[in-house]
N, C-alpha and C positions, 0 to 999 in steps of 0.2 A: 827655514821652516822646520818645525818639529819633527823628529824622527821617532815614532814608536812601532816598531817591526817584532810580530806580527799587531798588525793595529784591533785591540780590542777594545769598540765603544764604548761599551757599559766600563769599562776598567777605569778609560781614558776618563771618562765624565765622570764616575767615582774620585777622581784624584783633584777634575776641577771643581768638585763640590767642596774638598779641603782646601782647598787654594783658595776657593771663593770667602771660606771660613777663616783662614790665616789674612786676607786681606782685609777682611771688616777689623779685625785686630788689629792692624799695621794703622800706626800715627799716620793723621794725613799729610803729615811733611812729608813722609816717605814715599806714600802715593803722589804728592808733587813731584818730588826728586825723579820719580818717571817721565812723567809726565814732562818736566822742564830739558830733559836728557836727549824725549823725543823731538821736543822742539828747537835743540839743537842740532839732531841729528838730521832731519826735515831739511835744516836752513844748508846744513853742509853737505848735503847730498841732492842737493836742487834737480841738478843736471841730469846726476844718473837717475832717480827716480822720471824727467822727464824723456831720457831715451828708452829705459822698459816699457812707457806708453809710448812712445813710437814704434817701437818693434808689435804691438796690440793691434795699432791700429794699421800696420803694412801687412801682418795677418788678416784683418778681414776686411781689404782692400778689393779683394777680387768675391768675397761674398756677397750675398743678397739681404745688406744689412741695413735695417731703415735710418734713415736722415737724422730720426732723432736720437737713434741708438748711437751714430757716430757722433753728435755732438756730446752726449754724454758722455763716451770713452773717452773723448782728446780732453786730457789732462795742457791746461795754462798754467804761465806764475803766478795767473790772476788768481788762480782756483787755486794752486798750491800754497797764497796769501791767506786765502781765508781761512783755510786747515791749520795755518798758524796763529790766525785772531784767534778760531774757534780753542785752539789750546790753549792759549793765554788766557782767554775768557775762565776756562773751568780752572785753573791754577789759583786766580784771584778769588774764585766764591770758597766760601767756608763749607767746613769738615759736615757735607751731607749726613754723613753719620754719626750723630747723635741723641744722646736724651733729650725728648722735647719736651716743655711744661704743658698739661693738659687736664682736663678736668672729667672726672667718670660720672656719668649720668647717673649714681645710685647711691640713695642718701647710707648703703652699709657699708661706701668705702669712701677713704678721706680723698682730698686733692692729692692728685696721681699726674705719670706722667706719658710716653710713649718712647720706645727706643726705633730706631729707624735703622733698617738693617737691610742686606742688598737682595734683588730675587734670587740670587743663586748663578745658575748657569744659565748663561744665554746663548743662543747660537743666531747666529748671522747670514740668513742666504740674500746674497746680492747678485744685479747683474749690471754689466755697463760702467757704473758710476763707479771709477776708480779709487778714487777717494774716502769712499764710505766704513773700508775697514779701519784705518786710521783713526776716524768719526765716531765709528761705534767702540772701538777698543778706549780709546781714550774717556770714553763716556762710562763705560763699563771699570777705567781703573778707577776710576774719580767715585765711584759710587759701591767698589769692593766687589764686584762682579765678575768670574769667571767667563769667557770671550769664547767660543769654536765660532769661527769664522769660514766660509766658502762662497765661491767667485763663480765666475761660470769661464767658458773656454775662450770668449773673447777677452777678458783681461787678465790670462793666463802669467805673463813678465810682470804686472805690475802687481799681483796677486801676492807675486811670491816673493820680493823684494819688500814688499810690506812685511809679508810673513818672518824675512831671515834680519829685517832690520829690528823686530819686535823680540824676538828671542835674542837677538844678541842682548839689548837692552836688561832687558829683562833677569837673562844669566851672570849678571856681572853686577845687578843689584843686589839687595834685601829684598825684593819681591818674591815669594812663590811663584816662582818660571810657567809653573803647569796652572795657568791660572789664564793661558792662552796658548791655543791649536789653531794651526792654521792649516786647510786640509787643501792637496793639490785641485785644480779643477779639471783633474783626468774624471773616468768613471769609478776608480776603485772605490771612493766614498761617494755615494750621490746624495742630492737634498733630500731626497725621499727616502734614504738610510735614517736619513739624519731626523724626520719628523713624520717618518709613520711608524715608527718602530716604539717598542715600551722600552722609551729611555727617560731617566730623569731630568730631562731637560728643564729648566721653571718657564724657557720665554724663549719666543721662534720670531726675530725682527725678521718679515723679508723687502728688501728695494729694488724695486726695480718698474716696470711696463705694468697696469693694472693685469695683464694677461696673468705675467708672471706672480704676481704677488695673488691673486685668487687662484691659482695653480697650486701653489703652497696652502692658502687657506683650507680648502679643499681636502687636502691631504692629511693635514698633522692632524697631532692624536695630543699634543698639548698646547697650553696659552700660545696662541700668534697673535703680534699685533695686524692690525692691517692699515698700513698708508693709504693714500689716498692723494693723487695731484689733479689738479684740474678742475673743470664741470662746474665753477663754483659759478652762483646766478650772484646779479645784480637788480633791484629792483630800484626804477629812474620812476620818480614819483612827480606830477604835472609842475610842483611847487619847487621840484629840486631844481637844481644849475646845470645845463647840460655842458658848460667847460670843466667843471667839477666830476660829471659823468667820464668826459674823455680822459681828464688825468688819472685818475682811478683804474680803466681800463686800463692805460699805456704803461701806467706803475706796475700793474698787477703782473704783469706779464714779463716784467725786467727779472729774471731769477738765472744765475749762474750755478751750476746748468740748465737746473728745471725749477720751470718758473710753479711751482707747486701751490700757491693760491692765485694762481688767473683766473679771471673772470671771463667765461667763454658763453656764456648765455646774461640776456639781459632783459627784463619784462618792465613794460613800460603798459599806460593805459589808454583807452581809444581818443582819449580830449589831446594827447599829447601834442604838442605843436610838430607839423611836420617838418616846416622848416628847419626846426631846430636841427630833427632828424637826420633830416638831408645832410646839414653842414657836417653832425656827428659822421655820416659815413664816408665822405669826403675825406674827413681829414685823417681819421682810422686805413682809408685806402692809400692817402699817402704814406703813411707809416709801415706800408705792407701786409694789411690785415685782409686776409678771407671773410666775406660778410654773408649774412644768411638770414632768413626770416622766414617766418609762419607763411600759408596761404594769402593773409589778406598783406599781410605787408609786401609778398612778394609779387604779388599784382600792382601792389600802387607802386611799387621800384622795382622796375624789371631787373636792375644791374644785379639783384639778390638772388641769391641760388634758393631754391625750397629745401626747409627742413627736411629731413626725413623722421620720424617721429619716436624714433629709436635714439635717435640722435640725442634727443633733450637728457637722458638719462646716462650718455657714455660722455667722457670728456677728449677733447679733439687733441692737446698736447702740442699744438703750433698756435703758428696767431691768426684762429679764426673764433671769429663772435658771430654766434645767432641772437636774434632778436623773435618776443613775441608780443604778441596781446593778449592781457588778461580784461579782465572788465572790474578790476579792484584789487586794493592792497588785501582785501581776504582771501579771492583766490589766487593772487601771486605766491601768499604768504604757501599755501595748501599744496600749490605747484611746487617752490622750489622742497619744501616738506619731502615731497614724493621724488623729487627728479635728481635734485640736487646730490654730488657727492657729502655733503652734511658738514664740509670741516671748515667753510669760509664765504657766508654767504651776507651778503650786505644790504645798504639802502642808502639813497640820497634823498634829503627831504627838508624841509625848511620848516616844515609844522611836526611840533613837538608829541602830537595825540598819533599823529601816524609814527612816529620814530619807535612810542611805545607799545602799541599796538601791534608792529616787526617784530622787537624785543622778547612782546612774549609773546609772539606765536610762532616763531621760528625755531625749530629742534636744530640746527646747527651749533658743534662745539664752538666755533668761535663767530660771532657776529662783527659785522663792521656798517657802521653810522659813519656817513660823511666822512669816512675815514678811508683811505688804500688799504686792501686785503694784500698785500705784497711781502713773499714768504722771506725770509733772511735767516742765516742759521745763527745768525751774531746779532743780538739784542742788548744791548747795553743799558737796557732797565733798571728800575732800582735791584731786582734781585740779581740782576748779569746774564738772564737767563740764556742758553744756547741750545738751539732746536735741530735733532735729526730728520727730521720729515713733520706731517700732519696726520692726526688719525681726527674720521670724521666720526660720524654718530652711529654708526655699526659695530665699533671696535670695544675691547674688553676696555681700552682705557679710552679719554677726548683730549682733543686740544692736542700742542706739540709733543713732539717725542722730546722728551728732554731727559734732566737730572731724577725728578721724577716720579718718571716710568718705568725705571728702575729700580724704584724701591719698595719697599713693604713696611708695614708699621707689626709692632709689639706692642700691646698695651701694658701697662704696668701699673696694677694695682695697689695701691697698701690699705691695711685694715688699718680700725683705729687704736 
């Protein structure tokens, strides 16, 4: 972990704004050559990275720590696999930073272009999800970006083993070292140092519980993103497939750790068959799912617990689905508008006038048609793309945390 005694902020971020600026400089082989170092290092240090998360989680074995808190702390090889797709993934995409071809809206200047350059300094408040500094530092080299990083006190071992295996890395390369701090999670630096104070930070990722991430919102005094998991509606249309409905749900929800576009609310219209219903909740119940529903459905199935009305707008973060009735795809649409967290909200439907009709009346970043909302950080699309989180429709940026969202454009003129 970095050593600057006495630790002065403003110094410390003054040196990762140069660092940040000698990395936009640096070929992206060389920003590979990290990158591939760490992906070595990751593979050969398996073990001990997965006994500092043991020692994490026999620390708040005897605390008052929620269910889902402890599944995100317990670091797997499964989970330590995909932090190794997710590197490989950014290794194979090309040099983010560059000159791109573009064209200037103004007949006084010729065909121009843009230069794509990093935001600067990022800082990272996270909690629980061991993994994520890793996640974001890597995404941060790949994109020329200075990293200050901080944990909270339950992933204090694994915090810091990231921290000392990053500077080593680091110190024995061509990289500008000071291009990443990793701060202990005692109290001497706290988040709230870190983002309400007039520092020059460009960008405040935080991860973790929506508590904690609007706790930070709240706070900082510069750009923060704001993730967002859960909450995400589903609108079952008379005409769609109610086996199509199930697999959607059940997809949604499969996310290692955090299944971050589940679908935990679902509106449906009063002709619906109920039959169908029925089966839908049946087989949901076998799979272990908490069901719930409005007033009138919760009368016609006792087995449903009643909304609380508060509820449609908070997201539950396990596998429970409520269900309501709207009386049309206009007011569904206007519902999940209002209720929905905004970053993955979809429809099942077989007539193509209602599909476009969702389309465009739904303000959610990402929509999904007869398709599974189900978040994955490893997308092997045609751009490769790999995703840190979601930000829905309240945030400065939409759609995934990726490549990015960390960048900023330059425009580049020429006269004639």
């Amino acid at each position: 972990m970095n050593d600057f005694q006495p630790l002065n902020l403003k110094d410390l971020i003054d040196r990762a704004h140069q660092a940040s600026a000698n990395l936009a400089q640096t070929p992206v082989q060389a920003r590979n050559l990290v990158l591939k170092e760490l992906l070595s290092t990751l593979q050969a240090q398996k073990d001990t990275i997965l006994e500092a998360n043991t020692l994490d989680l026999e620390t708040v074995r005897d605390l008052a720590v929620a269910d889902l808190a402890l599944q995100w702390l317990k670091l797997t090889p499964e989970r330590l696999s995909i932090v190794r797709q997710f590197i490989e993934l950014l290794i194979g995409l090309p040099d983010p930073l560059q000159i791109r071809s573009g064209t200037v809206a103004n007949s006084l200047y010729s065909l121009s272009g843009f230069r794509v350059l990093p935001q600067g300094v990022v800082c990272g408040l996270y909690e629980f999800l061991p993994e994520f500094p890793i996640l974001l530092a890597s995404l941060c080299l790949k994109t020329g970006n200075s990293l200050l990083i901080r944990g909270n006190a339950e992933n204090t071992h694994t915090h810091q083993l990231w921290g000392n295996m990053l500077d080593t890395i680091l110190k024995k390369g061509t990289i500008d070292p000071q291009c990443f701090y990793s701060f202990a999670s005692d109290r001497s630096v706290t988040s709230k140092d870190l983002i309400a104070s007039d520092l020059p930070i460009n960008l405040v990722v935080p991860y973790g519980r929506p508590s904690f991430i609007q706790d930070i919102v709240k706070q900082r005094t510069v750009p923060a993103l704001t993730p967002v998991m859960g909450n995400c509606y589903l609108f079952w249309s008379t005409s769609g497939s109610s086996d199509l409905v199930r697999s959607i749900i059940l997809d949604s929800h499969t996310g290692l750790p955090d299944a971050v576009n589940a679908i935990e609310k679902v509106l449906i219209t009063p002709n619906i068959n109920f039959s169908l219903l029925n089966v839908l909740f049946n087989h949901l119940r076998e799979k272990g799912f908490v069901l719930k529903g409005d007033e009138t459905l919760a009368a016609e199935f006792p087995d449903l617990t009643m909304v609380e009305s508060s509820e449609w707008s908070q997201p539950y973060l396990n596998k429970t689905v409520a269900f309501k009735i709207v009386d049309s795809i206009s007011e569904g649409i206007q519902w999940i508008n209002c209720h929905s967290s905004g970053h993955a909200d979809g429809l099942v439907t077989e007539a193509y006038r209602e599909s476009q009709q969702f389309i465009s009346g739904i303000t959610s970043s990402t929509i999904f048609v007869n398709a599974s909302s189900r978040f994955s950080r490893l997308t092997s699309g045609p751009s490769g793309t790999v995703a840190l989180g979601m930000l829905g429709r309240k945030s400065i940026h939409q759609g995934a945390i990726g490549i990015e969202t960390f960048l900023k454009r330059s425009q580049i003129v020429q006269g004639f």
